[in-house]
N, C-alpha and C positions, 0 to 999 in steps of 0.2 A: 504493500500500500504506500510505503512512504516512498521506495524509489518511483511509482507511478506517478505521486505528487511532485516530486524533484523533476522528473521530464517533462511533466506540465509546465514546469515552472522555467525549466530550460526553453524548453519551446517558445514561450511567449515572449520571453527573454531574446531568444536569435531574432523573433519578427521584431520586435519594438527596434531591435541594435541594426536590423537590415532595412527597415524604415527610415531610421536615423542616417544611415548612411549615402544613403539613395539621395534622400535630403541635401545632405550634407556638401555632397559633392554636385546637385547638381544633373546626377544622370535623368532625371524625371523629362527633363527639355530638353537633354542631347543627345537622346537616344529614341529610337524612333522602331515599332515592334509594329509591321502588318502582318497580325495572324488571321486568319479567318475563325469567325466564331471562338476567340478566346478572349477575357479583355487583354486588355492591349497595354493599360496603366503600370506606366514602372513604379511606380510607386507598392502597387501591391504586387508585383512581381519579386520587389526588395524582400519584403513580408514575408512569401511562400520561400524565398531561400536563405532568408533568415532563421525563419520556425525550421525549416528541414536543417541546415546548419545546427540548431540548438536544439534538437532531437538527439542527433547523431553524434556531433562531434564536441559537443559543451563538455555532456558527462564524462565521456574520455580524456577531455584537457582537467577537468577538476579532478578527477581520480589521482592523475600523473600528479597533479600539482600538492593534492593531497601528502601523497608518498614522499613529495621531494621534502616537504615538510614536516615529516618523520622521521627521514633519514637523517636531516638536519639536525634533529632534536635530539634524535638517539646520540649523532655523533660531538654536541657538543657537550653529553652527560659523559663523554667517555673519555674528553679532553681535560685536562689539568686546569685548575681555575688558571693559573699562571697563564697558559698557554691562550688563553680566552683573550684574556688580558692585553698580550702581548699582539694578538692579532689584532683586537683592535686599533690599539694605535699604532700597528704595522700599517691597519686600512686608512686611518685617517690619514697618517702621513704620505700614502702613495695617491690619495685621491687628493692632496689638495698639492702633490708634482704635479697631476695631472692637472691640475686647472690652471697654473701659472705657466706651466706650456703651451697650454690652450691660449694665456692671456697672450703670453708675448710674444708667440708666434701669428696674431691673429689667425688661428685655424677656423673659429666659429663662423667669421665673412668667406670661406671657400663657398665657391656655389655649388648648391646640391648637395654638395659632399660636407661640407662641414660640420654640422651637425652629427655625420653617422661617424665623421674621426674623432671628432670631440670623443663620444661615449664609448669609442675602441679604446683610445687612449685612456680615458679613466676606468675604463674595466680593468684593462690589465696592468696598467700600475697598483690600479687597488689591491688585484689578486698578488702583486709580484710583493706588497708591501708587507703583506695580511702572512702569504707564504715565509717570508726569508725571516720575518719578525717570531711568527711558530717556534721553527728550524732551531732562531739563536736566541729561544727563553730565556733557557738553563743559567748561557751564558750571559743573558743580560743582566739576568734579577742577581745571579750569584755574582758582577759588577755592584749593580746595586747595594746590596747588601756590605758590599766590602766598603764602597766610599761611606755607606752608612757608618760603619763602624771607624774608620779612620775619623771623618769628621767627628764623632763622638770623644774617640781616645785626645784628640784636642782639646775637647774641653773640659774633660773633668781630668784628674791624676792616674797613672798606669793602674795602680791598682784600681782604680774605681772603672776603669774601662772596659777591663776583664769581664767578658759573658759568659755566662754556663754554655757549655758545648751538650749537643745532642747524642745519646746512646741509647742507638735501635735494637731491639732485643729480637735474636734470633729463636725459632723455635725451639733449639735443639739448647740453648742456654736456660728458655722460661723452664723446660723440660726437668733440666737436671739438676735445677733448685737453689744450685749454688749462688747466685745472683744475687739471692735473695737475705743471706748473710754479708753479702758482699758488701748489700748497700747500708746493712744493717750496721755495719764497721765502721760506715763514712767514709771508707776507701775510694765510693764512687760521689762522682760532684757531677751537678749538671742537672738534666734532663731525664727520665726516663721516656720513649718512644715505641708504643709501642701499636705495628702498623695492623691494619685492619684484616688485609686480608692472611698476615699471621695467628689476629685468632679465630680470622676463618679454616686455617688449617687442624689448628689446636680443635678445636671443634668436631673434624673431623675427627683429627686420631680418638677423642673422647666417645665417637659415637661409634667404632671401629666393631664390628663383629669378633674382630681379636679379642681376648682379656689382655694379655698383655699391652698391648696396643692403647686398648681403651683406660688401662690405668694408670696408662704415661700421660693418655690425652687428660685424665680428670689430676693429674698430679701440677700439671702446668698449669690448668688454669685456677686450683688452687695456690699453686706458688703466687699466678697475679693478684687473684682477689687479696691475699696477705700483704703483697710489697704495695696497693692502694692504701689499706684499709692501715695498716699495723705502722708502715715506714713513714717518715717525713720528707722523703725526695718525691719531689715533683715527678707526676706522672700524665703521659698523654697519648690519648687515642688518638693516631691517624687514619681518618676515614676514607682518604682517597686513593684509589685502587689505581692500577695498569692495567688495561686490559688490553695493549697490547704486547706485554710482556704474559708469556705462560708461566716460568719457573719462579719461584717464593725466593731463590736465592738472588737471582737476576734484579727482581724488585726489589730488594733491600740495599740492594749495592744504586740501584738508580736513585732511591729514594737519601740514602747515605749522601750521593752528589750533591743532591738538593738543598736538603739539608745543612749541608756541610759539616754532617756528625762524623759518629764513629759507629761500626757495626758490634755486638757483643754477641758473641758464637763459642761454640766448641767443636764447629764443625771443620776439617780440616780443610775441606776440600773448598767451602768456601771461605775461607781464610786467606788461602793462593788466590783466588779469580779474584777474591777485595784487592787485595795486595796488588794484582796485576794492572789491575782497572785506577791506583793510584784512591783507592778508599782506606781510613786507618781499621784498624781491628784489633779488638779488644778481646785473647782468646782466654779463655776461662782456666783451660790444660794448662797452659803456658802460664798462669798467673800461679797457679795451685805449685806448679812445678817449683816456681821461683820464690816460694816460700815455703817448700818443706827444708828442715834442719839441715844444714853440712854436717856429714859423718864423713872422718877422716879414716885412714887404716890403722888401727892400732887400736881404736875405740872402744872400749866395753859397753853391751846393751843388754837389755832383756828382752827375751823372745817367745811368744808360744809357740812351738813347732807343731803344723795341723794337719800336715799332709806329706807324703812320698813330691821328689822333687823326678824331673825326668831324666837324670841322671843315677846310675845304682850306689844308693847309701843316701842320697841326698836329702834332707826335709826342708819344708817351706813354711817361712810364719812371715806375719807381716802386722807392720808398723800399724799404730794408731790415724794415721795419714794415709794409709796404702801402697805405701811403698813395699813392694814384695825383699824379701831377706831370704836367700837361697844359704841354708845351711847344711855346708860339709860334713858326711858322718851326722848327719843329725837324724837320719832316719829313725833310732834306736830310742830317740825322745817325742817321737808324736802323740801330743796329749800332755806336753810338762812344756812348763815354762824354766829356761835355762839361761843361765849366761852367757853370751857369745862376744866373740874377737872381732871386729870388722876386717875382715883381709883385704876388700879390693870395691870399687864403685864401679857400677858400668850404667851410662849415659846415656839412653836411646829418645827417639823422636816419642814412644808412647810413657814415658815416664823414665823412674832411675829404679837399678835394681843393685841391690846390696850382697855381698857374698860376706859369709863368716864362715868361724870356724867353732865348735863347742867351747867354752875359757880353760875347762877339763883337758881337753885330748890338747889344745893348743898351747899348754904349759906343759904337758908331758915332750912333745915336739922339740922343744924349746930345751 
């Protein structure tokens, strides 16, 4: 019923616009129709191919027109406020090239032509302005920002110039909890960031048909509602997604640009690709590492010994920290806590691992 009503409405609409036009121009006295037995009036000739035009071809053109006007819309929800931003006054600056071109070259007095250069010309300055302005947001605003801040450190003292820096929290850091004493230390200064569609992910692993899975996902987002609720560091949700970024590590590191933070991860893997791409990284491994105790060779410790080592004779206890202690001849003690030698350190990329010796057999040795 209602598209019925809409072609009525077209329809009437093409006759009044092909009335109008007929009018307009004049054809009604320069055009001359000897039909036999038909009228002969251009005027309602305008009419019938009007109404037939707005039958046919209206709802067609408003449909398309419709759609361009969606796509538009979808695509500017998908674009960066920044980048919005930026286009704009990419456009005002390329249309008002264009009009001073237009002024001083008198292009508008061309005959005929003038006019249809005029509006060449300002379309595609406008487009070239609206484009190139997009392209170098990043780098505009992230200028921006920076003369902001120098103008600032002029006028008040260094120290008061100092801003808290942003720290984006990766999943795999909200995950593993440690963060969350981290900040509790005051080790961390700044900002906490934490983007949107990371606790879209978190979300996921929580709804996971895995158990495991699912109670890593409820562990993390326990960790945030604590470091909100419990901590004093400033915390914030970033609501704006990339959609056209697929990867959650990609968009953190894009977002880290932006920003001009820092990433906080345990993940290695993106740790390199921040590194690469010139983003800093704050790895959590690498922080734990660099404050467990310096044990020397020669040190005495206590040890529980809890397990066979993969070597024959060998047991294994480990530190209050987790640092694994590979103890020589200590099979014989699985299930006692003993005194041990430190003999040697060994240094790898996934942590430090400790070798001893029993204080027992390693005085007998001696």
């Amino acid at each position: 019923m209602i598209n019925k009503f809409l072609r009525f409405i077209f329809t009437v609409l093409g006759a009044v616009l092909g009335y109008q036009i007929v009018g307009f121009f004049g054809l009604s006295e320069k055009l001359t129709f000897n039909l036999d037995n038909i009228i002969s009036n251009n005027n309602i000739h305008g009419i019938i191919v009007g109404a037939f035009i707005g039958f046919i071809l209206i709802p067609i053109i408003v449909d398309q027109i419709v759609k361009i006007v969606i796509n538009f819309e979808n695509l500017l929800e998908r674009l960066p406020g920044r980048d919005i931003i930026a286009g704009v006054i990419g456009l005002v600056i390329g249309l008002a090239l264009g009009i001073l071109i237009v002024v001083s070259f008198s292009i508008q007095s061309i005959p005929k032509f003038g006019l249809v250069i005029q509006i060449l010309i300002n379309l595609i300055l406008g487009y070239l302005g609206a484009s190139v302005a997009i392209n170098k947001s990043e780098e505009l605003f992230n200028n921006l920002i920076q003369v902001h801040k120098e103008d600032k450190s002029l006028e008040v003292s260094p120290l008061q110039g100092l801003e808290a820096t942003y720290k984006i929290l990766d999943t795999s850091a909200i995950i593993d909890g440690r963060i969350s004493d981290i900040c509790q230390s005051s080790f961390v200064e700044g900002v906490l960031v934490i983007p949107k569609f990371v606790l879209e992910e978190l979300q996921h692993i929580a709804d996971s048909p895995d158990l495991l899975k699912r109670n890593r996902g409820r562990r993390g987002l326990d960790i945030l509602k604590k470091i909100q609720k419990e901590l004093d560091i400033p915390v914030e949700i970033y609501d704006q997604d990339f959609h056209d970024i697929d990867e959650v590590d990609s968009k953190l590191v894009k977002l880290a640009k932006i920003l001009n933070g820092k990433v906080v991860t345990n993940d290695y893997n993106l740790n390199k690709v921040a590194e690469l791409q010139g983003v800093s990284v704050l790895n959590i491994n690498q922080l734990a590492n660099a404050v467990k105790p310096v044990v020397l060779p020669g040190e005495e410790m206590k040890v529980k010994v809890i397990k066979d080592g993969k070597e024959p004779g060998q047991g294994i206890g480990y530190l209050d920290d987790g640092t694994m202690i590979v103890v020589e001849e200590g099979r014989d003690y699985i299930g006692d806590k003993i005194d041990v030698l430190v003999t040697s350190i060994l240094q790898t990329s996934a942590g430090r691992m400790i070798f001893a010796k029993p204080k027992l057999l390693a005085r007998k040795a001696l």
